[in-house]
C-alpha positions as a Python dict, from the first residue, in 0.01 Angstrom:
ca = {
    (1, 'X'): (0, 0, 0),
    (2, 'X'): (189, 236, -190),
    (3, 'X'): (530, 269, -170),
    (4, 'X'): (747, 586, -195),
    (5, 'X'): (1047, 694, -361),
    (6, 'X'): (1276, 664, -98),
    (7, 'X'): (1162, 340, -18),
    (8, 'X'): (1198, 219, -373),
    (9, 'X'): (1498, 324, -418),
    (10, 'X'): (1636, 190, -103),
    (11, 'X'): (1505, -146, -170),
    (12, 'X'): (1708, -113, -514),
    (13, 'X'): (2009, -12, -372),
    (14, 'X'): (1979, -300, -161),
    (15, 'X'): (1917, -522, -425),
    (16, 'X'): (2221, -407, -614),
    (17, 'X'): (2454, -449, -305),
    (18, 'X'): (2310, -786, -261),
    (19, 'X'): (2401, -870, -594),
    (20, 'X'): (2779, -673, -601),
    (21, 'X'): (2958, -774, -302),
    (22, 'X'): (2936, -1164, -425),
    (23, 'X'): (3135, -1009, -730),
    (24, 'X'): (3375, -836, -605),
    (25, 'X'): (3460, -1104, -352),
    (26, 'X'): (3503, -1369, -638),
    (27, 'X'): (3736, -1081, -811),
    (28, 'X'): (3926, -1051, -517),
    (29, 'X'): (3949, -1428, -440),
    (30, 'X'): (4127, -1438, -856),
    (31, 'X'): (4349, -1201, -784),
    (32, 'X'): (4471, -1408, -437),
    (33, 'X'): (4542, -1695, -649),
    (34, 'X'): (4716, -1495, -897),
    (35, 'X'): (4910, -1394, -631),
    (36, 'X'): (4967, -1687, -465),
    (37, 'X'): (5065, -1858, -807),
    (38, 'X'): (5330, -1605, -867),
    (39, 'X'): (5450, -1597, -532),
    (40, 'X'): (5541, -1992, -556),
    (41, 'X'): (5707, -1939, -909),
    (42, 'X'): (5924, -1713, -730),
    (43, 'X'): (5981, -1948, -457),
    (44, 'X'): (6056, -2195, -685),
    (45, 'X'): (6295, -1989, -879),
    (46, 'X'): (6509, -1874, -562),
    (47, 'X'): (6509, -2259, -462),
    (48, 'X'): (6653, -2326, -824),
    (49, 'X'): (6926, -2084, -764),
    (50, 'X'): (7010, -2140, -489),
    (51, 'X'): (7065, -2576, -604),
    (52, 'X'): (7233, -2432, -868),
    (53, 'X'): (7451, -2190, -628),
    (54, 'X'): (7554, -2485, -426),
    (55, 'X'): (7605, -2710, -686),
    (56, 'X'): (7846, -2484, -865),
    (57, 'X'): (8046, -2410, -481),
    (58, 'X'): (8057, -2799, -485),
    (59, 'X'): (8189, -2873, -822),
    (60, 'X'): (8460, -2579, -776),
    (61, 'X'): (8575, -2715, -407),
    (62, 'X'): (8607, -3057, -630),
    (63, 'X'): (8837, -2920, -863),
    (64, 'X'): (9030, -2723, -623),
    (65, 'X'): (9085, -3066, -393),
    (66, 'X'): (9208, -3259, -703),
    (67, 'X'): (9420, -3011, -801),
    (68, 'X'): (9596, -3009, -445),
    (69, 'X'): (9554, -3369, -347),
    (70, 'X'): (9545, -3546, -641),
    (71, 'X'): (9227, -3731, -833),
    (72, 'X'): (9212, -4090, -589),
    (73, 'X'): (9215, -3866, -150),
    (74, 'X'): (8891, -3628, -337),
    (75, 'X'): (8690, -3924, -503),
    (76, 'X'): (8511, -3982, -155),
    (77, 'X'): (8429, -3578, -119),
    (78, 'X'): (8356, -3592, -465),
    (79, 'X'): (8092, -3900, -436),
    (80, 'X'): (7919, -3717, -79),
    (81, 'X'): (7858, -3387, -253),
    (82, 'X'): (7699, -3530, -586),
    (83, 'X'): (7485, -3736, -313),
    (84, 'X'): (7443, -3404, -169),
    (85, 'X'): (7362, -3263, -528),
    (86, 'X'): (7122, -3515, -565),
    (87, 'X'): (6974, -3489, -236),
    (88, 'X'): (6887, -3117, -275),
    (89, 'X'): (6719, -3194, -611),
    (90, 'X'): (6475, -3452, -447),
    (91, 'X'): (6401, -3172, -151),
    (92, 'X'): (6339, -2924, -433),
    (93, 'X'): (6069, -3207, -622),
    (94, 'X'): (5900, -3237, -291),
    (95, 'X'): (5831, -2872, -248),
}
């Protein structure tokens, strides 16, 4: 049975669809975890900052409270927010 040229080339644009789509998902599915990967460095980085941020509001509320109360009423503040420093370092390593 002879085929035609229509049905030829049908059957080879199937073939190349067949073939394609498979591609093009897997280039898709890349670019997803490209994606994905930079979306977490950001995470990561505002999660940084934002330790960081706190850490800094800490330390300066620390000084401030020595300065006004004296060294010996802020060393029990000063022991619950490195706890809390530490604390907030140990979240971040989870995530």
């Amino acid at each position: 049975m002879k085929r035609t040229k229509l049905e030829k080339g049908l059957a080879v644009l199937a073939l190349g669809l067949v073939f394609a789509i498979p591609a093009v998902h897997a280039e898709d599915s890349k670019l997803e975890k490209k994606a994905d990967k930079a979306g977490d460095a950001i995470s990561e980085t505002a999660h940084d900052a934002k330790r960081g941020t706190k850490k800094a509001f800490r330390n300066a509320k620390d000084k401030g409270c020595e300065l006004v109360n004296g060294k010996m009423e802020c060393a029990a503040k000063k022991v619950k927010n490195k706890a809390k420093d530490l604390g907030d370092k140990a979240e971040d390593a989870a995530d």
